[in-house]
FIDREN-35058 format. One line per 2 residues: number of its first residue (from 1); their letters; for each residue x, y, z of C-alpha. Coordinates in steps of 0.25 Angstrom, whole numbers, plus 5000, padded with zeros to 4 digits. Layout:
NUM	A	X:Y:Z; ...
This chain:
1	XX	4425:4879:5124; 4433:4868:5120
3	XX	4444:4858:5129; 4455:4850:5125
5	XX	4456:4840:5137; 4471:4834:5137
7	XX	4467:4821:5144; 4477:4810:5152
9	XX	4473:4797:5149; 4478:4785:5156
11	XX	4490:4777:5153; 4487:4763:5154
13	XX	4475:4761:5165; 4464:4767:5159
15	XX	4457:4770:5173; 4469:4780:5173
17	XX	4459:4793:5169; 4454:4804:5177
19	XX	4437:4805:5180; 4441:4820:5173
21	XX	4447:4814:5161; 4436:4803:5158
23	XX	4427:4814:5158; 4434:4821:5146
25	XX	4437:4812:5140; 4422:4808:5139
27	XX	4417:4822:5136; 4424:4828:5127
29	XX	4422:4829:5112; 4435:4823:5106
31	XX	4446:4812:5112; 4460:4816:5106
33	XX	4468:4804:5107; 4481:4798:5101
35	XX	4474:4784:5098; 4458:4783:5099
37	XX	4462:4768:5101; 4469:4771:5114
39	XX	4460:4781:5118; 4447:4773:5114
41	XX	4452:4761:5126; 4451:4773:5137
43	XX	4439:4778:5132; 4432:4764:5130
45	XX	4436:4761:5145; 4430:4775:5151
47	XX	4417:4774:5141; 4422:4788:5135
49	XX	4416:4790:5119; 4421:4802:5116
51	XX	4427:4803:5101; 4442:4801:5100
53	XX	4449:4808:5089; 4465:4803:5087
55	XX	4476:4815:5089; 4492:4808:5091
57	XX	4504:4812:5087; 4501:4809:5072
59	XX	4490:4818:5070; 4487:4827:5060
61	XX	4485:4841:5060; 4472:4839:5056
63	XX	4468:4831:5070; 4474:4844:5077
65	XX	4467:4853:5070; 4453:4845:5070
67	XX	4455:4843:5085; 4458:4860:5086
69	XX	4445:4861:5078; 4435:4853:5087
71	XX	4442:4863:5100; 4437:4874:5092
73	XX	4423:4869:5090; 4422:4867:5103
75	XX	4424:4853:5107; 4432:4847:5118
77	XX	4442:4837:5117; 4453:4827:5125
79	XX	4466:4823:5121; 4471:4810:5126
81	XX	4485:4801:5122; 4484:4788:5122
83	XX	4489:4787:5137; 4492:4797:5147
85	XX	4492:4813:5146; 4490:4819:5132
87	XX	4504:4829:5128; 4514:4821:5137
89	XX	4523:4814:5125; 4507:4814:5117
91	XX	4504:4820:5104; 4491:4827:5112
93	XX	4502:4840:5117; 4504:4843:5103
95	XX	4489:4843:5101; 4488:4851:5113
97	XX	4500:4862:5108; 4492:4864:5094
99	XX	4480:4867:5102; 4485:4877:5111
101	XX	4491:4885:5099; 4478:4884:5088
103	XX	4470:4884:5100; 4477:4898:5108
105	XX	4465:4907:5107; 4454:4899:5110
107	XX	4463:4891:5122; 4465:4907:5126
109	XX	4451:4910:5129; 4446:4897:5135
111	XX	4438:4890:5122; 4446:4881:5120
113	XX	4454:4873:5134; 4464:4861:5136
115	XX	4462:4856:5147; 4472:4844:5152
117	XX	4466:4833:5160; 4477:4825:5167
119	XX	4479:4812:5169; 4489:4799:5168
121	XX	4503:4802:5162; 4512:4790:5161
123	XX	4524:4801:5166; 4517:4805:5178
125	XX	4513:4790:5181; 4528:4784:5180
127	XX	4533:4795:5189; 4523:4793:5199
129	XX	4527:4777:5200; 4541:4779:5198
131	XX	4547:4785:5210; 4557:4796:5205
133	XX	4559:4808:5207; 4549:4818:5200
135	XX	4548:4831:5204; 4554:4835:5192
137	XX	4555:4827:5181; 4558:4828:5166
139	XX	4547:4821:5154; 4555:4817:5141
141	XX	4542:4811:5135; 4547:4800:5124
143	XX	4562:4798:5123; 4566:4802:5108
145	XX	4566:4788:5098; 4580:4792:5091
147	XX	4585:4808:5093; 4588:4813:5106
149	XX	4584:4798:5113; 4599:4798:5119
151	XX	4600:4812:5122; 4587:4813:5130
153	XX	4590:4801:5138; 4603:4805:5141
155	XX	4598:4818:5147; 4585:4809:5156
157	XX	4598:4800:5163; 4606:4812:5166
159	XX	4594:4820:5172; 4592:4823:5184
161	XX	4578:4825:5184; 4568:4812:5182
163	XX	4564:4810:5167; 4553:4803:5161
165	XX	4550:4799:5148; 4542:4789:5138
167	XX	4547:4777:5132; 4539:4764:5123
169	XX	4543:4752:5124; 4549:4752:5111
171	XX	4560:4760:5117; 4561:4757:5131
173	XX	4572:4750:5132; 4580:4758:5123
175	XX	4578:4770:5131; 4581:4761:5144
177	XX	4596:4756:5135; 4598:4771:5133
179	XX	4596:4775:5148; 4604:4764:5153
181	XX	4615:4769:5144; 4615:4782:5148
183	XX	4614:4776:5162; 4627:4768:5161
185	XX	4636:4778:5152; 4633:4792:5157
187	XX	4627:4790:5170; 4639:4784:5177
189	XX	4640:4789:5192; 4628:4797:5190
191	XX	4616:4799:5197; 4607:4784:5197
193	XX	4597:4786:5187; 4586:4777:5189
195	XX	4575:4774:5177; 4561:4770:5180
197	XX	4552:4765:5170; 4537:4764:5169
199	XX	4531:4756:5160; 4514:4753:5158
201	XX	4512:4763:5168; 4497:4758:5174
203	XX	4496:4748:5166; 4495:4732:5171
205	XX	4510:4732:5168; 4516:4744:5175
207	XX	4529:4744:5178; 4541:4754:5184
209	XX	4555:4749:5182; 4565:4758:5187
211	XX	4581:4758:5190; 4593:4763:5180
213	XX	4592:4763:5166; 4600:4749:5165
215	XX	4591:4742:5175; 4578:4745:5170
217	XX	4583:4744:5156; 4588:4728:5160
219	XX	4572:4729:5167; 4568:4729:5155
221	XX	4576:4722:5147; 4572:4709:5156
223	XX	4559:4711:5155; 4556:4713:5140
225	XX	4542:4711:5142; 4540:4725:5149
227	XX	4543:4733:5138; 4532:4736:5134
229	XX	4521:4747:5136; 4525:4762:5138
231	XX	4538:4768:5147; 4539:4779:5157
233	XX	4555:4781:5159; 4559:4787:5172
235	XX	4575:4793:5173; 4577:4797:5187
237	XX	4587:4799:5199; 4587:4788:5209
C-alpha cells in the first residue's frame, strides 16, 4: 500500500508544524514541494532529509506521471506548498484531482490512500484574529489580475456573507482603490461594510488593519513601508 499524505506546512513561524506532520514528513519516501528552496529552510530547521522532488503550477506532465509511477511501486509520498495547506489557491489540488482519476481502482480497494494531514492555513488564521463574523463565509482565493477583477469585487462589497480572499503586494493597494470605489459609488446608504486586512500573518511583523475600504486603503497609503509581505482581505458586516 501506498500514501499520499497532503501536508500543512507553516506560513511564516516554522515552529507552526504538528508532532503528526514532522513525522511524515521525515518518513516518507518523496517530499513534493512547489520550491525545494522553500521547503529545504523547514526541513533544515526540523532535521528532516528526506528527498524533495519539485511539483508547481509549472510542471510537466512528465512530473505527474513520474510521481503516479512511484504510488504504483509502492512508495509513499507528502505534498507540501510552499506555506500553508496544499490545494487551497496551490497547484498541489490539481495534483491530487489527476490522482484521484488515474489512480480510481487502486484508491477503490485501499493500495493506494490520500491521507490529509492538517495544519496552518493563512484563511483560517486571519479569521480567527480578525473578529467577524464566520459562521459562514465565502473563500474567493486570488482575485482575478485583469478579467472578472471588477465584477468579483463587486459582488464581495454587496455580500452579505463574510468573503475572504488572497492579495500580493504587488496589487494590494489596487484592490483596496477598487473596494473603496465601490464603497463610495454603489454602497451609499447601505449596510457598513467593514475591511480587515491581515498582513505577515505570525510573522515578527503581523499586523490587522481593519475599517471601510477608504480608511484602510488611506492606512496604507501613509505607511508605504507596510506593503509588503502577503494579504489576507476580510469584507464583512459591521
Amino acid at each position: 500500500m501506498s500514501t499520499l499524505y497532503v501536508v500543512s506546512t507553516p506560513i511564516g513561524n516554522l515552529e507552526d508544524i504538528t508532532l503528526r506532520a514532522l513525522h511524515v514528513l521525515k518518513t516518507v519516501d518523496v517530499i513534493l514541494c512547489e520550491d525545494t528552496r522553500m521547503t529545504r529552510r523547514l526541513a533544515d530547521r526540523h532535521g528532516i532529509t528526506t528527498r524533495l522532488l519539485s511539483y508547481h503550477a509549472h510542471s510537466k506532465l512528465s512530473r505527474t506521471a513520474e510521481i503516479i509511477a512511484l504510488l504504483r511501486e509502492g512508495k509513499n509520498l507528502a505534498l507540501v506548498s510552499d506555506a500553508g495547506t496544499p490545494g487551497i489557491s496551490d497547484p498541489g489540488q490539481t495534483l491530487v484531482a489527476e490522482i484521484r482519476t488515474q489512480l480510481k481502482a487502486e484508491i477503490a480497494v485501499g493500495t493506494v490512500k490520500i491521507e490529509a494531514v492538517p495544519g496552518a492555513s493563512a484563511l483560517t488564521a486571519a479569521l480567527a484574529i480578525a473578529g467577524v463574523p464566520c459562521a459562514s463565509f465565502t473563500f474567493l482565493g486570488f482575485v482575478p489580475h485583469k478579467k472578472g477583477r471588477q465584477t468579483m469585487l463587486t459582488e464581495v462589497m454587496n455580500s452579505e456573507r463574510t468573503s475572504v480572499f488572497y492579495e500580493s503586494p504587488h496589487r494590494i493597494m489596487k484592490t483596496l482603490q477598487t473596494l473603496a470605489g465601490i464603497d463610495t459609488t454603489e454602497m451609499a446608504g447601505r449596510r457598513p461594510i467593514l475591511v480587515t486586512v491581515c498582513r505577515e500573518l505570525t510573522k515578527i511583523y503581523e499586523e490587522v488593519v481593519s475599517g471601510t475600504a477608504t480608511e484602510v486603503k488611506t492606512y496604507f497609503e501613509t505607511h508605504a513601508d507596510k506593503v509588503r509581505g502577503e494579504f489576507v482581505v476580510i469584507v464583512s458586516q459591521k
